[in-house]
NUROKOL-943876 format. One record per residue: x, y, z of N, C-alpha, C, O in turn. Coordinates in steps of 0.02 Angstrom, whole numbers, plus 50000, padded with zeros to 5 digits. Example, Ala and Ser with C-alpha at 12.3 -4.5 7.8 and 13.67 -1.06 7.14 Angstrom:
BEGIN
50660:49716:50390:50615:49775:50390:50660:49835:50390:50712:49834:50423
50642:49888:50354:50684:49947:50357:50645:50002:50394:50670:50057:50402
***
This chain:
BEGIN
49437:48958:52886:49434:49028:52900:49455:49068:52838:49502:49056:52800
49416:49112:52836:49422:49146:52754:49473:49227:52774:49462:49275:52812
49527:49209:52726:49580:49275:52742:49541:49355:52740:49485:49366:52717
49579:49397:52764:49552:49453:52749:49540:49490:52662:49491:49525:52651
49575:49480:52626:49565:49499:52571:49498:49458:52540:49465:49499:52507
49475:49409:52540:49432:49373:52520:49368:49412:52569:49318:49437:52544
49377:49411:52621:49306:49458:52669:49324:49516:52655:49292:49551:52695
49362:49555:52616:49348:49623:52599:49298:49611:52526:49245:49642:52521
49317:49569:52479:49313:49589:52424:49244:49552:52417:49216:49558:52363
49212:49512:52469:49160:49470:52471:49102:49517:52521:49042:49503:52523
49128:49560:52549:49085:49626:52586:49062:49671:52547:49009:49699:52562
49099:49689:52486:49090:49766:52435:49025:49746:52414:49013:49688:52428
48978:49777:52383:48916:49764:52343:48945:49748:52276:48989:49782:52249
48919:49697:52252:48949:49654:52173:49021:49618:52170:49045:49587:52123
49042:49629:52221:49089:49605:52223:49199:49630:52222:49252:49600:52234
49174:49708:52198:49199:49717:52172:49271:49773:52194:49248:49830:52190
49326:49777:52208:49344:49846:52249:49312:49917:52220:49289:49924:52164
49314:49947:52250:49292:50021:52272:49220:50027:52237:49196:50075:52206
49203:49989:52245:49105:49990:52240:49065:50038:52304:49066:50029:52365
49033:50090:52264:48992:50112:52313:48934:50078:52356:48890:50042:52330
48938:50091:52418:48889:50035:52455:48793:50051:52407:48763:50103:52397
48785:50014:52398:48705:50014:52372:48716:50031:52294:48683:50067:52257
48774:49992:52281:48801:50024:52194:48776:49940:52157:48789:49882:52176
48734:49969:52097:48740:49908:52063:48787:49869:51983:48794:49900:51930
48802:49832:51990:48862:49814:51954:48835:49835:51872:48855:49791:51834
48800:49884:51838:48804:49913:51793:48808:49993:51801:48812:50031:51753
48806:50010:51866:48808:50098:51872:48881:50126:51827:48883:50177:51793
48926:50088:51836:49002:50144:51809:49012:50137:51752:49069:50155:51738
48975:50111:51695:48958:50096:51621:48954:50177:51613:48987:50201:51567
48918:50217:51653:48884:50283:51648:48923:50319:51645:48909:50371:51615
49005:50312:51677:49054:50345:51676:49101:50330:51625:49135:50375:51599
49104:50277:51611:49134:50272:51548:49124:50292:51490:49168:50311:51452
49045:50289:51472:49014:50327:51414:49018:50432:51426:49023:50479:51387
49012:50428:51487:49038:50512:51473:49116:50526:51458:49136:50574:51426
49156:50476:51487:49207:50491:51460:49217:50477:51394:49233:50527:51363
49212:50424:51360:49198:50415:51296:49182:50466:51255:49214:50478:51204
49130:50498:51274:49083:50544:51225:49126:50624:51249:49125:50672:51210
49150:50627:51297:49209:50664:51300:49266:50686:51244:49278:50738:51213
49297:50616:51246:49348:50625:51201:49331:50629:51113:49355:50662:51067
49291:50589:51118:49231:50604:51067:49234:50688:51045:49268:50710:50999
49208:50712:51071:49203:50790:51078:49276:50830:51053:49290:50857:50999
49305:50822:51101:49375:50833:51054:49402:50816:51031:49449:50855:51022
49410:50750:50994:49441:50745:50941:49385:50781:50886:49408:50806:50835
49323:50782:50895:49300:50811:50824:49313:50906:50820:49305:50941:50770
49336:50931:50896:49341:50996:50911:49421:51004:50863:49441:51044:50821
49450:50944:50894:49530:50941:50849:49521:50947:50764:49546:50992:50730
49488:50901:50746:49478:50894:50676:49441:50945:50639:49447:50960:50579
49401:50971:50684:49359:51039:50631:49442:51092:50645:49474:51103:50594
49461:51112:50693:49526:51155:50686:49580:51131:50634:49598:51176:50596
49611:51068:50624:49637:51060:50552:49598:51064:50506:49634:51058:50456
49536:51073:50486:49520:51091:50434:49512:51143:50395:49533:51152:50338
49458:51200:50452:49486:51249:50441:49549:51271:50423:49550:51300:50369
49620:51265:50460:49666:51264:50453:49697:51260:50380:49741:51296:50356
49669:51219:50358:49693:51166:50299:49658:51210:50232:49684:51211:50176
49599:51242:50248:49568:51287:50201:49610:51354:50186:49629:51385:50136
49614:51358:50239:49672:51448:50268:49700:51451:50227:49688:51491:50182
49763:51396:50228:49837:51398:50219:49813:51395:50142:49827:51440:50103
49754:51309:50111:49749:51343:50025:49738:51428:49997:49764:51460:49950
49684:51447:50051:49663:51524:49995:49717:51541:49987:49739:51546:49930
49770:51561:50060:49825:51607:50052:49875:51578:49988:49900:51617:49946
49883:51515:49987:49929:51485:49937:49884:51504:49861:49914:51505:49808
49846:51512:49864:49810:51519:49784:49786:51586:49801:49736:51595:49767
49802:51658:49854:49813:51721:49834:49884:51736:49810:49893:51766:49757
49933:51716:49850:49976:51721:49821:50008:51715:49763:50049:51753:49738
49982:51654:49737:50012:51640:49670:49964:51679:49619:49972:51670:49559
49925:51714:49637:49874:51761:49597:49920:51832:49596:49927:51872:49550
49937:51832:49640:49993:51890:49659:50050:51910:49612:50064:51963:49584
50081:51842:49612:50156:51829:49579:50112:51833:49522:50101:51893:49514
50070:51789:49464:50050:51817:49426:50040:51878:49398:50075:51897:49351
50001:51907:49418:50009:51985:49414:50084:52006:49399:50111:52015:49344
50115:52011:49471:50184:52051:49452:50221:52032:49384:50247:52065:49338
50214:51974:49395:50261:51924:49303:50227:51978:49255:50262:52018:49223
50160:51977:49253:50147:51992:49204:50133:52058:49163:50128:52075:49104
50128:52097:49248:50152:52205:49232:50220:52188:49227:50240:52230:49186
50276:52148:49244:50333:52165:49210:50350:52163:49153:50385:52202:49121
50314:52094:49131:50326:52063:49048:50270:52146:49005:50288:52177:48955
50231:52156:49030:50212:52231:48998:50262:52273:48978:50286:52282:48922
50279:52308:49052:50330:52369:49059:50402:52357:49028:50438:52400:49003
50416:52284:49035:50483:52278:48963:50456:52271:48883:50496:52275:48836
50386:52262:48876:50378:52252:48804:50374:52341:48777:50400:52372:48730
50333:52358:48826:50323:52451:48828:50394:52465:48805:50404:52484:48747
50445:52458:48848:50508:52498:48875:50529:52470:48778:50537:52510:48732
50531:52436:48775:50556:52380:48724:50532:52433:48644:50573:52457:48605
50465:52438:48639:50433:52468:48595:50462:52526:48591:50491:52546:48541
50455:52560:48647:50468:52641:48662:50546:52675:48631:50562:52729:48607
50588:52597:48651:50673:52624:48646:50673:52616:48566:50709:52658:48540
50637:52568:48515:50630:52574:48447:50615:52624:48439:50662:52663:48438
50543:52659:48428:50521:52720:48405:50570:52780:48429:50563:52832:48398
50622:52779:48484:50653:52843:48504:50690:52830:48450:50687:52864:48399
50728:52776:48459:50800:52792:48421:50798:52744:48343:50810:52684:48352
50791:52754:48303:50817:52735:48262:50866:52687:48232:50849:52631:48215
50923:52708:48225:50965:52680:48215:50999:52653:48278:50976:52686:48325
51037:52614:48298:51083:52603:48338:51145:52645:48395:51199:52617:48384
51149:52673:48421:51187:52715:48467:51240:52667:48471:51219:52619:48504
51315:52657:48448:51359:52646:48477:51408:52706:48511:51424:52764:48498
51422:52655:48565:51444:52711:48644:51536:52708:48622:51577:52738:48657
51553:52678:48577:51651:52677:48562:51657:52734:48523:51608:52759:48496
51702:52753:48518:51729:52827:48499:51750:52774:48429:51760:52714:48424
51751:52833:48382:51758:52812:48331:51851:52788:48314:51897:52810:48349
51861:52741:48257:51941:52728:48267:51954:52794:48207:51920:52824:48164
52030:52795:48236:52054:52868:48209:52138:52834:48208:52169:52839:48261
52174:52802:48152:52241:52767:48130:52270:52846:48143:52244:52901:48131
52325:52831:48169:52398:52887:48167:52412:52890:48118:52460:52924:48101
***
């Protein structure tokens, strides 16, 4: 006499638990490949977003340092200007000590 688990699993179509009745033992291949091609999908949805990403963050890093450039280099101006300018005013030397004066 054949136990019950053996006449369940010998009743399913193919053999198999939770087989649909009139199911043939290649139908859920079909489900696996959509899931497959699923995740498929997002990981390449994931990977185009780091890339983009990855482009972003360079421009901004190579505007910026276009930036700081600049500033370095109107400053290194405006002190060579300032620099030039304080020659041609003054001449000689300005010392700011009062002159010595012996008792």
């Amino acid at each position: 006499m054949k136990s019950m688990t053996q006449y369940n699993l010998m009743s399913r179509p193919g053999g198999r638990p939770g087989a649909r009745p009139g199911a043939r033992p290649g139908d859920r291949r079909g489900n696996s490949m959509v899931l497959v091609a699923g995740i498929l999908v997002l990981l390449v949805i994931i990977a185009t977003a780091f890339i983009t990403r990855a482009q972003t963050s360079r421009l901004t890093a190579a505007s910026q340092l276009a930036a700081s450039k600049r500033t370095v280099t109107s400053h290194a101006i405006a002190d060579s200007l300032a620099q030039i300018i304080a020659e041609h005013l003054f001449v000689r030397k300005i010392i700011n000590n009062p002159p010595f004066r012996p008792n």
